[in-house]
C-alpha positions, 0 to 999 in steps of 0.5 A: 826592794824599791821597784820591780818590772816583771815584763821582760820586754822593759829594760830597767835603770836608774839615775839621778837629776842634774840638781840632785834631787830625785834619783829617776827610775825608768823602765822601757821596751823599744816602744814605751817607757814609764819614769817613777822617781824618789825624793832623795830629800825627804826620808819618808818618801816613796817611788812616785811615777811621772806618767803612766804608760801609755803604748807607743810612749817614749819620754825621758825626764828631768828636772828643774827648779820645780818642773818637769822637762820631758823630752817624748815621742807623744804627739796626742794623736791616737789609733785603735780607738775602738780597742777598749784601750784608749788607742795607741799613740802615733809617734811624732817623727822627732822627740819634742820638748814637754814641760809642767810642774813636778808632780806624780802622774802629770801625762795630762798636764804636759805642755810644749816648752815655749820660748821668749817668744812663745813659739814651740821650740821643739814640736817633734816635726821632721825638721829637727831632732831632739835628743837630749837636754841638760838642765841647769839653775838658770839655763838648759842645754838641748842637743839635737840634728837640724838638716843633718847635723849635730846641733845644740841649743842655749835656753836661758832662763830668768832670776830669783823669782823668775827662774821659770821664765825663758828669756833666751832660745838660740842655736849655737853657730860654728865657723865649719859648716860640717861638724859634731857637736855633743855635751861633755861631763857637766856635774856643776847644776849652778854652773853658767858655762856648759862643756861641749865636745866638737870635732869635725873631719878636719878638727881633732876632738876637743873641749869647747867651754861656752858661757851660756849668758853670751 
């Protein structure tokens, strides 16, 4: 027995991370979850968790070359403070796009993903939507609504010792102006093309292969 959640609000699952690494434990309510994670290269290892719940806290996790990417509803802000509890989070109105290095127990050291620019590239405001980003070796892929329509976004990061670094934020652009855009099966975590599906009300559903570099 590896984990076991005995509130029946929590919903349990299990995955792995997009290089392999880790298989991802996550246990949630509608309301707050809890990520633990197994190092499948270390036979010794044992369930670790990423941040503790916190109430009113969503986060779903990955992982890229020795950091977390946490996608969350954490906004910092608190309410209830006199409870004896710490308070309750009061949720930003969008996910936004957390980073830090990978290790245990790492709530307080998560900071907003900043681009080449140093701008926060999803603040969890309710301009724009961020549902979920796929990590790869040298690039991460996001996926998300941005004045109601489905949108996705290149993040390119740079080399060998640099992987850590981003050297590139762009929103991918399409000739129709209404369109749904998400990932297809991407398996392949050194691969530099990302699959996408798109259709529209005019377009069937097909196959889109992006190079990510371009």
């Amino acid at each position: 027995l590896l984990f076991e959640e005995p509130d029946d609000l929590f919903w349990v699952g299990i995955g792995k991370s997009a290089d392999r690494r880790y298989l991802f434990v996550e246990t949630s309510s509608s309301e707050t979850s809890e990520v633990h994670y197994l190092d499948l290269t270390d036979p010794e290892a044992v369930l670790r968790c990423v941040a503790r719940r916190r109430r009113r806290v969503l986060y779903d996790v990955e992982h890229r070359e020795g950091r977390w990417l946490i996608t969350t509803n954490w906004s910092g802000d608190r309410e209830g403070q006199g409870d004896g509890a710490g308070g309750a989070n009061v949720p930003s109105p969008n996910m936004r796009l957390m980073s830090c290095r990978a290790f245990p127990d790492s709530e307080d050291a998560w900071l907003d993903a900043r681009d080449d620019l140093y701008k926060v590239m999803f603040d969890g405001g309710p301009e724009v939507a961020l549902d979920h980003v796929q990590p790869f070796l040298r690039h991460a892929v996001a996926i998300g609504r941005e004045g109601g329509i489905p949108r996705a976004w290149i993040i390119r990061y740079g080399e060998e010792e640099c992987l850590n670094d981003v050297i590139g934020f762009a929103r991918l652009s399409f000739p129709e102006e209404s369109y749904d855009v998400g990932l297809g099966p991407n398996r392949e975590y050194g691969a530099s093309g990302v699959v996408l599906s798109y259709d529209s009300l005019v377009t069937p559903l097909q196959g889109l292969l992006v190079d990510m570099d371009d």
